[in-house]
FILO-754833 format. One line per field, with one value per residue (C-alpha): chain; residue number from 1; y negated, z negated, x negated; residue in one letter. Coordinates in Angstrom, 2 decimals. Each point is the difference from the previous one (the first is absolute). Layout:
chain <- c(A  ...)
resi <- c(NUM  ...)
Y <- c(Y  ...)
Z <- c(Z  ...)
X <- c(X  ...)
resn <- c(a  ...)
//
This chain:
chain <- c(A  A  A  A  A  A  A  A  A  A  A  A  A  A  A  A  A  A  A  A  A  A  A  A  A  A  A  A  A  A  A  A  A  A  A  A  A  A  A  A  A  A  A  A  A  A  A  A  A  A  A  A  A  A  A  A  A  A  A  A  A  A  A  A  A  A  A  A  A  A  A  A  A  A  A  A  A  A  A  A  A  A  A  A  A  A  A  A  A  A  A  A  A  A  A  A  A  A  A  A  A  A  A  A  A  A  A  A  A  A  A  A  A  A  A  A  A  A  A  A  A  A  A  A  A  A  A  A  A  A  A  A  A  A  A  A  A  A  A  A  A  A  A  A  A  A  A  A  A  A  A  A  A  A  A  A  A  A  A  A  A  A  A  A  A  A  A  A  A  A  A  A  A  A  A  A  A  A  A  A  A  A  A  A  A  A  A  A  A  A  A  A  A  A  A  A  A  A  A  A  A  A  A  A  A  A  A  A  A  A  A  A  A  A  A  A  A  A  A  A  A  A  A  A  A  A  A  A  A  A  A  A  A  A  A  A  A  A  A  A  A  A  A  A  A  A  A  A  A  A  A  A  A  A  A  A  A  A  A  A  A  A  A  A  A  A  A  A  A  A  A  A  A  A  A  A  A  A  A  A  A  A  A  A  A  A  A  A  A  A  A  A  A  A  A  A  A  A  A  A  A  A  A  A  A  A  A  A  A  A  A  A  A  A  A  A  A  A  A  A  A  A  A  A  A  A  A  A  A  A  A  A  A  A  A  A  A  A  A  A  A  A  A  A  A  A  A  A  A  A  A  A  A  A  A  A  A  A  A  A  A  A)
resi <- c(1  2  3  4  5  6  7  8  9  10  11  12  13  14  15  16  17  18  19  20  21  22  23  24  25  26  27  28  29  30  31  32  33  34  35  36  37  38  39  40  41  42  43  44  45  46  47  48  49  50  51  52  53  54  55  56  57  58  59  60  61  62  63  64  65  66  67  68  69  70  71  72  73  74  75  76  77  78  79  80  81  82  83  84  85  86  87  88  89  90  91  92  93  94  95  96  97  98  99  100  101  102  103  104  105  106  107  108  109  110  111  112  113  114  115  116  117  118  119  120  121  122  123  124  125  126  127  128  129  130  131  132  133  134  135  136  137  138  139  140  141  142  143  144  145  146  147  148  149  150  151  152  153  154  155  156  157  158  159  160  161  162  163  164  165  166  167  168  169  170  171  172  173  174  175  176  177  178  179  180  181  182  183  184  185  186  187  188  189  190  191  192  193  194  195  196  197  198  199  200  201  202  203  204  205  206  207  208  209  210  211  212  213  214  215  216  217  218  219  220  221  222  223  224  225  226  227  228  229  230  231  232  233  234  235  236  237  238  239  240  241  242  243  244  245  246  247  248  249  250  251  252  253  254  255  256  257  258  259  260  261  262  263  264  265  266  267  268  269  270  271  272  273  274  275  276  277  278  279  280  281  282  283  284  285  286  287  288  289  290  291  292  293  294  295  296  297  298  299  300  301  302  303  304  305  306  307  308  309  310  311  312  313  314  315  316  317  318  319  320  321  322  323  324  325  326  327  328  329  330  331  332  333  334  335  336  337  338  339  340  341  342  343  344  345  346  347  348  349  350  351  352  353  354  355  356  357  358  359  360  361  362)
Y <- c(-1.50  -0.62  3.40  0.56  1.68  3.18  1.18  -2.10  -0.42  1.39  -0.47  2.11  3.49  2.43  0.06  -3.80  0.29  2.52  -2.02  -3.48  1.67  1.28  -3.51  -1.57  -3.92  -0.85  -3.55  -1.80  -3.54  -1.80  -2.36  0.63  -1.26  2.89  0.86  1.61  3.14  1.69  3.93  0.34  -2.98  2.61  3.44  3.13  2.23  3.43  -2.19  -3.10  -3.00  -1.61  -3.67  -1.16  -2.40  -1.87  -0.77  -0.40  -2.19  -2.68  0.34  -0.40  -2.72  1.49  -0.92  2.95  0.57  2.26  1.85  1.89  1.49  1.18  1.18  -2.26  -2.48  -1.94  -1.48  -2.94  -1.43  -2.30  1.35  3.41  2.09  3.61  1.51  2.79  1.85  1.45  2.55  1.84  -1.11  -1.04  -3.43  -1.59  -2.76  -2.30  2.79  2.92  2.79  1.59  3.76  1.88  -3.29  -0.23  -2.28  1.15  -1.23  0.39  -1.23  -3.98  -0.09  1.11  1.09  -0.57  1.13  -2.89  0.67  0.38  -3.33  -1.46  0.05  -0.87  -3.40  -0.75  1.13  1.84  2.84  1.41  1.81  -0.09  3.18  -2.34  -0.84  1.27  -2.79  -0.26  -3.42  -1.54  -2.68  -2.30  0.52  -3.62  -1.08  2.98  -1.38  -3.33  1.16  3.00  -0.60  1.48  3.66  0.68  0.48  -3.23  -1.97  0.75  0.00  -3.68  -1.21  1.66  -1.99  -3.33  0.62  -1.64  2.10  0.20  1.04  0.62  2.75  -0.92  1.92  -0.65  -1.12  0.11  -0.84  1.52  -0.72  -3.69  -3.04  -0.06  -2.15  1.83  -1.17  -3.23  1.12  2.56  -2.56  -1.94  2.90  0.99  -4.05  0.38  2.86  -1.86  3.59  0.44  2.67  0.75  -0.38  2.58  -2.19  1.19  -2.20  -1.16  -0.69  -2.49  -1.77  -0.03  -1.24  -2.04  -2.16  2.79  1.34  -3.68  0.27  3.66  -1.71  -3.30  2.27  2.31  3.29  2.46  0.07  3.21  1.29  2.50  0.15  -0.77  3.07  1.82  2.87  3.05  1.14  -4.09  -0.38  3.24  -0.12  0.40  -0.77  -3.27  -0.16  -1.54  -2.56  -0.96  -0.96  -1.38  -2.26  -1.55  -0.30  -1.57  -2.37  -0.77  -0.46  -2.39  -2.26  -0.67  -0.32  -0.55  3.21  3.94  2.79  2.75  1.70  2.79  2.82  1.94  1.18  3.04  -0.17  1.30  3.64  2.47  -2.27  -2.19  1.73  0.28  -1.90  -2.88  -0.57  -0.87  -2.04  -1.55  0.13  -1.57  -3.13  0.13  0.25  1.16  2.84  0.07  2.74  0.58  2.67  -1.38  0.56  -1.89  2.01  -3.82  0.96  3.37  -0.75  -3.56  -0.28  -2.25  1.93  3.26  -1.49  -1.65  3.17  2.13  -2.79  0.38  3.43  0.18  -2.80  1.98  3.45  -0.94  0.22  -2.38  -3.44  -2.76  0.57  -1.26  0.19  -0.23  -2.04  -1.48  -2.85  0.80  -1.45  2.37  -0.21  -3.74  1.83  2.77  -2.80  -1.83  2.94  1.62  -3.52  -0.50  3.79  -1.06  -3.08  2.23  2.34  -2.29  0.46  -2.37  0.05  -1.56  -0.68  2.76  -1.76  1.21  0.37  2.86  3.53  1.46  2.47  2.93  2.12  3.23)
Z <- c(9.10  0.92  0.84  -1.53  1.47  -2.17  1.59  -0.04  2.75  2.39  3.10  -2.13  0.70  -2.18  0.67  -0.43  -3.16  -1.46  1.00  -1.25  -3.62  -0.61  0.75  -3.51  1.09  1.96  0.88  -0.05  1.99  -0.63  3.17  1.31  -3.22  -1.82  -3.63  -1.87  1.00  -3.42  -0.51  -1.57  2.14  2.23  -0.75  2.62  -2.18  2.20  3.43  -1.73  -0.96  -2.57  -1.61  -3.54  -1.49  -1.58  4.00  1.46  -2.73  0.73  3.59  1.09  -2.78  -1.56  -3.12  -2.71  -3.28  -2.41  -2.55  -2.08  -1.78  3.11  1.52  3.13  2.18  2.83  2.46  2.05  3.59  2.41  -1.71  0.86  -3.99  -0.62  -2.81  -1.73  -2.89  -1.93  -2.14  3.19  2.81  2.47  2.15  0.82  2.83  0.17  -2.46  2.64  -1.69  3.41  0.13  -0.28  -1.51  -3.48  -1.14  -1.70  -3.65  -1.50  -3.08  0.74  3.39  2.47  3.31  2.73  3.60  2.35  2.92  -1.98  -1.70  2.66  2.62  -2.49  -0.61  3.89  0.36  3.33  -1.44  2.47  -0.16  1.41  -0.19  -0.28  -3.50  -0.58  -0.28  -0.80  1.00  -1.17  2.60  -1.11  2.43  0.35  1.20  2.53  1.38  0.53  1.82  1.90  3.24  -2.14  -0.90  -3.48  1.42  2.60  -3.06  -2.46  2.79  0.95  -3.59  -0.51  3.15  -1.08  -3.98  -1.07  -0.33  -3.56  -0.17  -4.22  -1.80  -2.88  -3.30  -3.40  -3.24  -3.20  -3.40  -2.87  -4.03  0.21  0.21  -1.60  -1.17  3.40  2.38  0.52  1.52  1.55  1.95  0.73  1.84  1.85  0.99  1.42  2.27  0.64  -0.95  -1.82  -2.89  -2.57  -3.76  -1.86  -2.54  -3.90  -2.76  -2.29  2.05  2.28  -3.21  -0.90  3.35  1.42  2.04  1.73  0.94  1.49  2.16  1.37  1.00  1.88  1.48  1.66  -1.64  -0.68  -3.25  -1.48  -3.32  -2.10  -2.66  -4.00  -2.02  2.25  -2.16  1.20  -2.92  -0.42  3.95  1.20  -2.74  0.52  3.34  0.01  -1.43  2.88  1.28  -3.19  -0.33  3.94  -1.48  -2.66  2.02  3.06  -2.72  -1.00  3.50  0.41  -2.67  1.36  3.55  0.78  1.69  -0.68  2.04  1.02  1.03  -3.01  -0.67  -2.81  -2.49  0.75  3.66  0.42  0.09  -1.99  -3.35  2.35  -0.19  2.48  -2.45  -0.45  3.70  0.46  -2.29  0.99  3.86  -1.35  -0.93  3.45  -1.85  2.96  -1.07  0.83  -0.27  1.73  2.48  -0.57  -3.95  -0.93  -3.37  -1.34  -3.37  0.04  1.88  -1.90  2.57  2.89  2.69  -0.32  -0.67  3.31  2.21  -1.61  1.35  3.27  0.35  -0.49  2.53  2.85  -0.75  -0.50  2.53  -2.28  1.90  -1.52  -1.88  -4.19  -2.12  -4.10  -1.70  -3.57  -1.11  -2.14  -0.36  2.09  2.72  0.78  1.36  1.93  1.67  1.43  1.42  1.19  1.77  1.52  1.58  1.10  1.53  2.20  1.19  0.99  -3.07  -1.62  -3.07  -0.03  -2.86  -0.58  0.93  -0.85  3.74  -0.26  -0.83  -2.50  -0.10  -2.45  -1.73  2.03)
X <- c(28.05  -3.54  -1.67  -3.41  -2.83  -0.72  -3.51  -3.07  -2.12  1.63  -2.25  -2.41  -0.77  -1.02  -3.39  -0.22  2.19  -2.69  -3.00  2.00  0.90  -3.79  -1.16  -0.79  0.66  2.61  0.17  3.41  0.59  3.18  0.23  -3.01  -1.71  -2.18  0.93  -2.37  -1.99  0.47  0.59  3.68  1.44  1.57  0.14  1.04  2.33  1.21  -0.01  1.96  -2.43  0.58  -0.77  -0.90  2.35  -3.05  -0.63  3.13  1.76  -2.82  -0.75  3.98  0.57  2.77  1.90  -0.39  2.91  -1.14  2.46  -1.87  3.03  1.22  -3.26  0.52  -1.54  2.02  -2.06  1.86  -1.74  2.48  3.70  -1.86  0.04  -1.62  0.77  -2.80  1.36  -2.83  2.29  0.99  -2.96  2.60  0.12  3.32  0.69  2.36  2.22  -1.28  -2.19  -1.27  -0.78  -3.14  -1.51  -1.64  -2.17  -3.19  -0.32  -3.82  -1.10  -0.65  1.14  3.44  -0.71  2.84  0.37  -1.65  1.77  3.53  -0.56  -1.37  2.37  2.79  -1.41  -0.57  -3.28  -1.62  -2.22  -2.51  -2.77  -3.68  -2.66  -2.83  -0.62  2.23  2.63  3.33  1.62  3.38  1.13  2.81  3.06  0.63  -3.68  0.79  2.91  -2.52  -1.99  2.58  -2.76  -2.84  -0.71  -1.69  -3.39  0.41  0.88  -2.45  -2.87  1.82  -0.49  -3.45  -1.12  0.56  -1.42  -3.48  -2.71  -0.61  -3.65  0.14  1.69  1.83  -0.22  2.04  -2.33  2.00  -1.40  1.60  0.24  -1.00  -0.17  -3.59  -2.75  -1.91  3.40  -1.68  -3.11  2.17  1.67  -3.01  -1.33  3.50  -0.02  -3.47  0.89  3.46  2.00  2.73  0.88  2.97  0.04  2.23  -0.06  1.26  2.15  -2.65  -2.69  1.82  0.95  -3.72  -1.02  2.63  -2.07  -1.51  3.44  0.84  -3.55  1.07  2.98  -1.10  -3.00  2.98  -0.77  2.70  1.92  0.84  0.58  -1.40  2.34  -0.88  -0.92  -1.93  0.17  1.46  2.41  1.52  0.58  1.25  2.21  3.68  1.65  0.06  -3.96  -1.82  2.98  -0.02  -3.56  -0.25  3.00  -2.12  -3.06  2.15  0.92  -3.06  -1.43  3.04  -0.67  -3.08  0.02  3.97  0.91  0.08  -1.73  1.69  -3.45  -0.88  -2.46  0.89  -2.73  -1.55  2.10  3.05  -0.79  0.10  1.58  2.40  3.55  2.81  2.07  -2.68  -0.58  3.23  0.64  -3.09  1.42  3.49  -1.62  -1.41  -3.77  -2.61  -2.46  -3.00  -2.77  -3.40  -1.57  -4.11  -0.92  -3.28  -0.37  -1.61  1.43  -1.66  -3.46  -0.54  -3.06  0.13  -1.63  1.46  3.41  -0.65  -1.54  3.05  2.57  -1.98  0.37  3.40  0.81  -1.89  1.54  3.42  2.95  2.61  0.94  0.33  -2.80  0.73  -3.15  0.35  -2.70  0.68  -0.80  -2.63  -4.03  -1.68  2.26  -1.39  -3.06  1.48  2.15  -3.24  -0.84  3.36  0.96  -3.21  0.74  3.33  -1.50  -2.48  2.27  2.86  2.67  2.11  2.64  2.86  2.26  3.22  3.50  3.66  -0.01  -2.49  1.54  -2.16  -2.52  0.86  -2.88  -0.65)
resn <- c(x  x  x  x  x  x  x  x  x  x  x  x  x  x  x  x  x  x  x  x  x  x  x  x  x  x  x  x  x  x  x  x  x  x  x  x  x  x  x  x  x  x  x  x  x  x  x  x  x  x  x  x  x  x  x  x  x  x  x  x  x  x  x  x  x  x  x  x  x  x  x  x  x  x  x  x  x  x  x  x  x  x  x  x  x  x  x  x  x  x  x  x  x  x  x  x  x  x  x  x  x  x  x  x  x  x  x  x  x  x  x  x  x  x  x  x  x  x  x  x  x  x  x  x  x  x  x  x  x  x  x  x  x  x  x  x  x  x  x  x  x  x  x  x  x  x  x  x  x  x  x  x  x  x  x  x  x  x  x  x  x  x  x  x  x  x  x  x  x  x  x  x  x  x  x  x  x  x  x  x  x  x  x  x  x  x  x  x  x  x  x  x  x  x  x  x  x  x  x  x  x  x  x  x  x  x  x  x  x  x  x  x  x  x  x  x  x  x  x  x  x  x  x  x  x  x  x  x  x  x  x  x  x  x  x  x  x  x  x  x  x  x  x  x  x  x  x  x  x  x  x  x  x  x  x  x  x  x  x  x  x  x  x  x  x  x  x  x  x  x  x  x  x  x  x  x  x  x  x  x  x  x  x  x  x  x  x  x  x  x  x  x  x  x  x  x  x  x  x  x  x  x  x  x  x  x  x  x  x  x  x  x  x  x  x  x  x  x  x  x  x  x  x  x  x  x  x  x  x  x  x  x  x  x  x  x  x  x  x  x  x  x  x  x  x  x  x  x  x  x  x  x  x  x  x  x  x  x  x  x  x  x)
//
């Protein structure tokens, strides 16, 4: 029987484990590729960290069943199957429920034990002081490269990248398409950036050649469900799928091909349940939230819409950075200014993938 490490970290000390839990971002890299710098990603519970479902489900690509009656998801990677049971907070592997291990269960989201999980499905957990970072290194790229330590490798790799003078930042567009998406796009064209439309039922079917042009410009597709009113989505467990089902329809019917990119209405916290998320997760659906808030729908003014985004952008620590705009009127003028800003201080967007493991609301 495989044995399974039981203590996380264990190169740590106490004083670094003290230090490492008070830290309020811990960044995670998965191959020596960064996820996202979010708070909640990885959380330091009594010396034991910890990892959100929402990011680990994504980031290892792993295939999720959900019983609801049962209160239980499997998660499947490589013949490799953990099994969470909600009811009693316990993780089995491979039919093995080891010791001292619970998971966490919170209201919308499961935390498990990284270093547990990790090593189970063949990963090399280690852990760096600067950052601070915790990286998960595939076993079998480690047996590739058995010449190479960690550090030689990533340095090795980091050596031969591009310099990529921009930094890239996330534009999403919610509640449209609009009569304004046009001009919107004009303006993203002219800057040669790229955004995402959360798009909702009806208005695609009002606007279908505007969905067709976000598509053949190569903007992100998302959707943003059909009601958009609180009581009609969050209703029921099965609420949102079922109204990301109609709209992936929809989307379908017009361009040829469903999204599995969505943003629910409102975001996912505090109306998003347990329940819904996974049945949301089950049909492999991505969520996506934001960490940068323009307030457009609140300010209705250009400029201070624009300062306000501004602000946030400088003062916050979150990586990759995901700003919310909506596709209203007034945001075609905070848009000439906001990409003309991004322009002078060396930004760029790019468009949200399935690739991507999404950013969560803080």
């Amino acid at each position: 029987m495989r044995v399974f490490s039981i203590v996380i970290l264990m190169s740590l000390v106490l004083s670094q484990t003290l230090t490492y839990s008070s830290t309020p971002f811990i960044t995670l890299e998965i191959d020596n590729e960064p996820i996202s710098r979010e708070k909640g990603q990885v959380e330091v519970i009594d010396g034991t960290a910890y990892i959100s479902f929402r990011f680990l489900k994504p980031a290892l690509q792993m295939q999720i069943e959900w019983e609801e009656d049962l209160q239980q998801v499997k998660l499947t990677k490589n013949e490799k199957q953990i099994l969470l049971d909600l009811n009693q907070n316990t993780l089995t592997l491979d039919g093995v429920t080891p010791q001292s291990h619970a998971i966490i269960n919170k209201r919308a989201d499961i935390l498990l034990p990284l270093r547990l999980v990790g090593e189970y499905l063949g990963y090399q957990i280690n852990f760096e002081p600067k950052g601070p970072i915790i990286s998960m290194i595939d076993g079998k790229l480690l047996k590739q490269v058995p010449d190479l330590s960690l550090n030689q490798k990533k340095q090795e790799e980091t050596s031969h990248k591009k310099e990529i003078p921009k930094k890239v930042m996330y534009l999403t567009f919610d509640d449209g398409p609009s009569p304004y998406t046009a001009e919107l796009l004009d303006l993203l064209k002219e800057y040669n950036m790229k955004a995402t439309f959360f798009m909702l039922d009806a208005e695609m079917k009002q606007n279908e050649a505007i969905v067709k042009r976000i598509v053949e410009e190569g903007h992100g597709v998302g959707l943003h469900g059909v009601s958009h009113e609180k009581d009609i989505f969050y209703c029921g467990n099965n609420g949102p799928l079922k109204e990301m089902e109609k709209a992936n329809q929809t989307l379908e019917s017009i361009v040829g091909f469903k999204t599995c990119i969505v943003r629910t209405p409102y975001g996912s916290s505090p109306y998003l349940t347990k329940n819904q998320y996974m049945a949301l997760c089950s049909h492999d659906y991505r969520i996506w939230d934001w960490n940068i808030d323009s307030r457009d729908w609140a300010y209705r003014n250009a400029e201070r819409t624009f300062y306000a985004t501004i602000k946030m952008i400088k003062t916050t620590q979150h990586e990759p950075k995901v700003v919310l705009f909506h596709d209203i009127k007034q945001v075609i003028q905070t848009m000439k200014l906001f990409l003309r800003w991004m322009e002078e201080n060396q930004y760029t967007s790019d468009a949200i993938t399935p690739d991507l493991v999404p950013v969560k609301m803080n």
